[in-house]
C-alpha positions in Angstrom: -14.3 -29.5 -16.5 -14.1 -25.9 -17.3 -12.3 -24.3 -20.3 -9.5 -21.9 -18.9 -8.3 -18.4 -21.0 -4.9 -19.9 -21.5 -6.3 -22.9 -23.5 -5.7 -24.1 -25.7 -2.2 -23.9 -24.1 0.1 -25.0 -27.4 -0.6 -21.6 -28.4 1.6 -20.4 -25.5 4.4 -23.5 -25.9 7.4 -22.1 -27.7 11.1 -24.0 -28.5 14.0 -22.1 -26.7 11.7 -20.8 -24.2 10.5 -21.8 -20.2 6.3 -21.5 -20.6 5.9 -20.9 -16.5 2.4 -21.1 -15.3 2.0 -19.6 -11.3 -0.9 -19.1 -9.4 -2.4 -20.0 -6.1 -2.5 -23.9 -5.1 -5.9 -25.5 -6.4 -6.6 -23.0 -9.0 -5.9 -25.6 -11.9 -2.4 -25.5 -13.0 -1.8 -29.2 -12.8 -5.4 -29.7 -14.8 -4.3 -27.4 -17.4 -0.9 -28.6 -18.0 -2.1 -32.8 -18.3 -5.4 -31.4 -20.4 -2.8 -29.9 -23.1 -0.6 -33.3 -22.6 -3.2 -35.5 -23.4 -3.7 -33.8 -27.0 -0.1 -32.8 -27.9 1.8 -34.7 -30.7 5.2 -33.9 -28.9 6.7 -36.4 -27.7 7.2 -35.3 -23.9 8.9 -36.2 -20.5 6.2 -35.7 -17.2 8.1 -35.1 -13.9 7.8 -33.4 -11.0 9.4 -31.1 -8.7 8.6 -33.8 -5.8 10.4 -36.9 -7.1 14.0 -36.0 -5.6 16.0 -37.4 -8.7 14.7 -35.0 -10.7 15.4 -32.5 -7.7 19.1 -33.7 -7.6 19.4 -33.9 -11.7 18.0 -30.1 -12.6 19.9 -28.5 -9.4 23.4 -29.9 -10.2 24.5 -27.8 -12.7 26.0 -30.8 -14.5 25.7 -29.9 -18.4 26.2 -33.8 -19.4 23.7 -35.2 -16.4 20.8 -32.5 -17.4 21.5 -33.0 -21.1 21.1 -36.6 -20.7 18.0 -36.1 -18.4 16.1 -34.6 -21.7 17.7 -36.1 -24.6 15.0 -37.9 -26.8 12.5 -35.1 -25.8 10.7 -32.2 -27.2 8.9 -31.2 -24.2 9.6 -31.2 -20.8 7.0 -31.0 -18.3 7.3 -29.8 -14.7 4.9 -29.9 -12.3 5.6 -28.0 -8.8 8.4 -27.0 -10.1 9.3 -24.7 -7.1 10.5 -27.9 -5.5 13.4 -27.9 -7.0 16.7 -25.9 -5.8 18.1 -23.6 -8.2 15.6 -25.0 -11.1 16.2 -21.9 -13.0 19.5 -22.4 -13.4 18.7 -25.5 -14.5 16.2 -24.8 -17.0 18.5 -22.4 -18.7 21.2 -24.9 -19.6 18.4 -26.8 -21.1 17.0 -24.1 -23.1 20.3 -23.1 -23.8 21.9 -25.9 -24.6 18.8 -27.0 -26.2 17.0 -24.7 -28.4 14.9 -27.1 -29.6 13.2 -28.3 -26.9 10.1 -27.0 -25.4 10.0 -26.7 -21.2 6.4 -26.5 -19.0 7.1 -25.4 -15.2 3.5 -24.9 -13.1 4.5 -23.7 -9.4 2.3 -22.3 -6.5 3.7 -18.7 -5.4 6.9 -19.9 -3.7 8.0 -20.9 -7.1 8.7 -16.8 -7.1 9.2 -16.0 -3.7 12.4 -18.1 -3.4 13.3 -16.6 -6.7 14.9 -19.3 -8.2 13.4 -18.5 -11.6 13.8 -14.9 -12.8 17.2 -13.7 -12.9 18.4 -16.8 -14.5 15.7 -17.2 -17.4 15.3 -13.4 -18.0 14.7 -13.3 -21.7 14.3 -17.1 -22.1 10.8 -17.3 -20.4 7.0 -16.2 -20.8 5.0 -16.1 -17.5 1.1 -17.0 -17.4 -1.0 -16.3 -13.8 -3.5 -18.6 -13.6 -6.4 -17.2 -10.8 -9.3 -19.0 -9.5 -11.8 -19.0 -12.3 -13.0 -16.0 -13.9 -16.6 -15.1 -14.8 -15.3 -14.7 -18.2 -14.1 -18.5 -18.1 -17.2 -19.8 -16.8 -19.2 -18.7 -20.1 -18.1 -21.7 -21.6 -20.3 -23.4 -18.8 -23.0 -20.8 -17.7 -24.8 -17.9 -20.2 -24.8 -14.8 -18.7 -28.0 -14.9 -17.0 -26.8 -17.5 -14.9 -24.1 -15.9 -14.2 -26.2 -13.3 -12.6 -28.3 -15.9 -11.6 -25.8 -17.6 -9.3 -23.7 -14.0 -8.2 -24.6 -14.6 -4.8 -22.7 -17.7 -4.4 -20.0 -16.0 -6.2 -19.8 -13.4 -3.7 -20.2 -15.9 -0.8 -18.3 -19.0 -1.5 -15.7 -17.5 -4.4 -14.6 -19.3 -7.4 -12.4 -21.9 -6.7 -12.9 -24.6 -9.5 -14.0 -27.6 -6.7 -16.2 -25.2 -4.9 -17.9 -24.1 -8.0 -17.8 -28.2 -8.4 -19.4 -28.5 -5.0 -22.5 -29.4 -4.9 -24.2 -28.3 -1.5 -24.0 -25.4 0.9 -21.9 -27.0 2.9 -19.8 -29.1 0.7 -19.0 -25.6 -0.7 -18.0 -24.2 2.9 -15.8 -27.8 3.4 -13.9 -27.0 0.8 -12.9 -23.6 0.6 -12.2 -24.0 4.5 -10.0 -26.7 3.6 -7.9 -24.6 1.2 -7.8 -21.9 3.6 -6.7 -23.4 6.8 -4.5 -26.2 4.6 -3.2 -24.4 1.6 -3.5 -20.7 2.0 -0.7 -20.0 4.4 1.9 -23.1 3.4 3.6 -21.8 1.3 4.2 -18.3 3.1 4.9 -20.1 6.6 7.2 -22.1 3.9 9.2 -19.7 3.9 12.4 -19.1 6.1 11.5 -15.1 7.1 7.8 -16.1 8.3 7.8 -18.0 11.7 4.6 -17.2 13.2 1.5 -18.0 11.7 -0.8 -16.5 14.5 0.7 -13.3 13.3 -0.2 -13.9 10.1 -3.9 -15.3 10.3 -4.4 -11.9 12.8 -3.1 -9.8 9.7 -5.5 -11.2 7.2 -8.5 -11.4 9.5 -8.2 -7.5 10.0 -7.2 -7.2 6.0 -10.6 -9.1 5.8 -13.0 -6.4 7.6 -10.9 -3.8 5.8 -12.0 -4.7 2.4 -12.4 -1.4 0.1 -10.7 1.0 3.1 -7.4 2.5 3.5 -4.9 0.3 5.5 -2.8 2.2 7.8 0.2 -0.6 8.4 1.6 1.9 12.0 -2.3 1.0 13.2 -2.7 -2.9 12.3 0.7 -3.2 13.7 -0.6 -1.7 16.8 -3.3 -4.0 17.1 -1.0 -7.2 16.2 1.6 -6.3 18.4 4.5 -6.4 16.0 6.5 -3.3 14.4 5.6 -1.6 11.0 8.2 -2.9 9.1 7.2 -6.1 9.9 3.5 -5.8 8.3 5.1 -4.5 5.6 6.9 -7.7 5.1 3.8 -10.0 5.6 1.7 -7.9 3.5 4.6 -8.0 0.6 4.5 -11.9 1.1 0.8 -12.3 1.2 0.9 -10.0 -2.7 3.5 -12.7 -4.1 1.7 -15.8 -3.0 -1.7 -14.6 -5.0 -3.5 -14.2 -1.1 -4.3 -10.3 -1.5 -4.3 -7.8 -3.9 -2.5 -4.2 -3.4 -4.4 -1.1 -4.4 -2.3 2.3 -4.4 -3.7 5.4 -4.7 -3.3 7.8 -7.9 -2.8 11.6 -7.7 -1.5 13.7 -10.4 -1.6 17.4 -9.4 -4.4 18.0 -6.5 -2.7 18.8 -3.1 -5.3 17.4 -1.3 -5.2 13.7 -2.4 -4.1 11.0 -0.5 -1.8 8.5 -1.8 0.4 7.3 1.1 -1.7 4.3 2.0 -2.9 1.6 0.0 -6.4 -0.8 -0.2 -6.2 -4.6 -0.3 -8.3 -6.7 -1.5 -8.9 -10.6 -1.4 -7.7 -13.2 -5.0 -10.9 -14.8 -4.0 -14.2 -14.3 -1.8 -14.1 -17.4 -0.3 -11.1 -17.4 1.4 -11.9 -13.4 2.8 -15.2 -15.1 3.9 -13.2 -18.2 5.4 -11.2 -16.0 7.7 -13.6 -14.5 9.3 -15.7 -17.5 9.2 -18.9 -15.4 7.5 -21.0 -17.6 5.1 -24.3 -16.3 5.8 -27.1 -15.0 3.0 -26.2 -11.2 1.7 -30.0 -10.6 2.9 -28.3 -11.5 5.8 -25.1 -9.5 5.8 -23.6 -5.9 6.6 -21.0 -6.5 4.2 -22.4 -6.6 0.9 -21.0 -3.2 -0.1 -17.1 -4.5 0.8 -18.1 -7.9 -1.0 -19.4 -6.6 -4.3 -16.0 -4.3 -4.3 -14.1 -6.9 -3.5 -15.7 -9.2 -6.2 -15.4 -6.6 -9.4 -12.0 -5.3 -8.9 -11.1 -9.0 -8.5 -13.1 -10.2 -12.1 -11.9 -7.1 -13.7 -8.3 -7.9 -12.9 -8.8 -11.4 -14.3 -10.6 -10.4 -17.1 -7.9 -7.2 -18.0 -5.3 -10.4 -17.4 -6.7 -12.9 -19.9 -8.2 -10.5 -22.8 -4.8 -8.3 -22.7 -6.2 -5.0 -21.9 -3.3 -3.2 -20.4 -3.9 -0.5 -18.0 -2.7 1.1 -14.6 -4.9 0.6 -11.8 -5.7 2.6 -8.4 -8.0 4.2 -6.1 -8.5 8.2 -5.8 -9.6 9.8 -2.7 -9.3 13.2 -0.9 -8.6 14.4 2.6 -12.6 15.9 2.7 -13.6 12.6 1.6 -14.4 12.7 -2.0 -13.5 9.3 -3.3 -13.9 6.7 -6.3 -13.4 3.2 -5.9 -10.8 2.3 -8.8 -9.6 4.6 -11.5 -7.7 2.7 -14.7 -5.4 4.7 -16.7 -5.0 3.3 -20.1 -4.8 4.8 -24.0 -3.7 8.1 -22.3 -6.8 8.1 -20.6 -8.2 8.2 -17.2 -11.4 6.2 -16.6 -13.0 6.0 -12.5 -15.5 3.4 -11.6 -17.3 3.3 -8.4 -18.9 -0.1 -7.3 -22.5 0.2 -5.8 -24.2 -2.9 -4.9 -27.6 -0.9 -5.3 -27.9 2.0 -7.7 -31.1 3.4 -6.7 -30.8 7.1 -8.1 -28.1 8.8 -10.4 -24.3 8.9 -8.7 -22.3 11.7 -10.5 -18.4 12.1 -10.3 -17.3 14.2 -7.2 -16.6 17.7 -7.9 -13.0 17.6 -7.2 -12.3 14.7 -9.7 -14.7 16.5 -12.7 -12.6 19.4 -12.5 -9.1 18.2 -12.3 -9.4 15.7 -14.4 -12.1 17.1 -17.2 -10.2 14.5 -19.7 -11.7 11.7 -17.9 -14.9 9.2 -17.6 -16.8 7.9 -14.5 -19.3 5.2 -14.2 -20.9 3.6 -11.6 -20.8 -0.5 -11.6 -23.8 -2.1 -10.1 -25.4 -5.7 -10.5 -27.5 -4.1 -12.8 -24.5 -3.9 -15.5 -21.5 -5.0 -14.1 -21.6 -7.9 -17.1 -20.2 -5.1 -19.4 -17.5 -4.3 -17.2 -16.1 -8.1 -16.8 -17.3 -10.3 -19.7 -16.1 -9.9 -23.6 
């Protein structure tokens, strides 16, 4: 067992209000939500969005049949929750009608793709993103030297909670194929706009030897076969079910910056590696640069995510190539961070970036203190 950010979760359970926990399938969502069960004192109702009374009951609309359905409760429970037709609709006459009571829904991401739950609870909700797990989460299992220790398999095999579990080479490569090829796509293919799945797996594969570059959507959709605005689409889809992350770029007043295409990087190394079936050694590799890019904007995001450190994220790069590999924006501040999986000599900020921006930092983030960057 690992201890997640979000726990102990009764500190995020509130009466008149719909706790909704998303994230990718077999990140943990289930595990959190029956850990916090088996300690609350609340006397709660367990369900899920599979059993198809409870699908019938929450997406009737009936006041008296969904009022019924909770009475004698203070917490309802909800597991895949994005099962359900309409549940946010239903959910609000609960909350509504019953201020008292507290409400747990855990969905994968076509819990928000359908869109069943924001418009209706708007106000009545708080929303937590659970990720595969974070190097910050795994100090309550590991001390950060082996964390270091073990960054190779981090970078390699990612940090799916039963791959960390795993406990060979290839048990490890098992499992994260498994949620690949079985999970990964299922709930985007679930959806009624996505019909072709070769289209899809030939998107990410290219996404996957793009890591840390400029995506031009006119020249993947060349390669594909299939029209710009329908990469655009896939790409949105792939964001919203926790697959890839979007990357724009920043510009504030140099004409020469580029901000009309975006990066995208990976929720989790194992799955880029997966796709492109690549689970050799780094020592082994002509990737490590994209990897170790990959794998701190990834940590960072989680760890920005779970310690509340708000800030606006992007990449900065010029047409005569000057370039830094994310800049953050945050207490009026601009601060640009280039990843370097090895720092050999001194790296200082381009010219062009020193000069427009002379109210700004730069640091370079290498295994030799990348820690700093990603742990409390």
């Amino acid at each position: 067992m690992f201890t997640r950010s979000y726990e102990p979760l009764e500190n995020h359970v509130q009466a008149g209000k719909a706790l909704l926990i998303y994230g990718p399938r077999r990140v943990g969502k289930t595990t959190l939500l029956q850990t916090f069960l088996k300690t609350t004192k609340l006397k709660y109702k367990l369900d899920s969005g599979d059993n198809i009374r409870t699908q019938q009951v929450l997406s009737s609309q009936d006041f008296e049949q969904i009022l019924a359905y909770v009475e004698g409760y203070d917490l309802l429970a909800i597991d895949e929750a994005q099962n359900i037709p309409n549940v946010g609709i239903g959910i609000k006459i609960v909350v509504d009608q019953r201020p008292d009571i507290r409400v747990i829904l855990t969905g994968s991401s076509s819990f928000e793709l359908a869109g069943q739950v924001g418009e209706p609870l708007t106000g009545r909700k708080q929303t937590l993103t659970l990720y595969p797990l974070a190097q910050i989460e795994l100090l309550s299992t590991y001390n950060k030297f082996e964390l270091k220790e073990k960054i190779e398999d981090f970078l390699i095999y990612g940090s799916y909670p039963e791959v960390l579990q795993a406990a060979t080479q290839k048990q490890k490569i098992d499992v994260i194929s498994e949620i690949s090829n079985s999970y990964l796509v299922k709930d985007i293919l679930a959806f009624d706009r996505v019909k072709n799945s070769k289209i899809l797996l030939d998107l990410l594969k290219l996404l996957a030897f793009q890591v840390g570059s400029e995506v031009s959507l006119s020249e993947i959709g060349a390669k594909i076969g299939v029209d710009y605005k329908t990469i655009q689409r896939y790409l949105d889809l792939l964001e919203k079910a926790f697959v890839i992350v979007r990357l724009g770029g920043f510009s504030r007043n140099l004409r020469n910056e580029i901000t009309n295409k975006s990066k995208y990087y990976f929720m989790d190394m194992g799955i880029r590696n997966s796709l492109i079936a690549q689970f050799n050694k780094l020592s082994q590799r002509n990737d490590v640069g994209q990897l170790w890019e990959n794998f701190i904007f990834i940590e960072r995001l989680k760890y920005r995510a779970y310690q509340s450190v708000y800030a606006n994220s992007y990449f900065w790069r010029t047409y005569n190539q000057q370039e830094i590999d994310l800049i953050e924006e945050r207490d009026g501040k601009l601060h640009g961070y280039e990843m370097k999986w090895s720092a050999s000599k001194k790296i200082n900020a381009p010219t062009q970036w020193s000069e427009g921006y002379s109210n700004s930092s730069f640091e370079i983030i290498s295994p030799e203190n990348y820690q700093k960057f990603i742990l409390p």
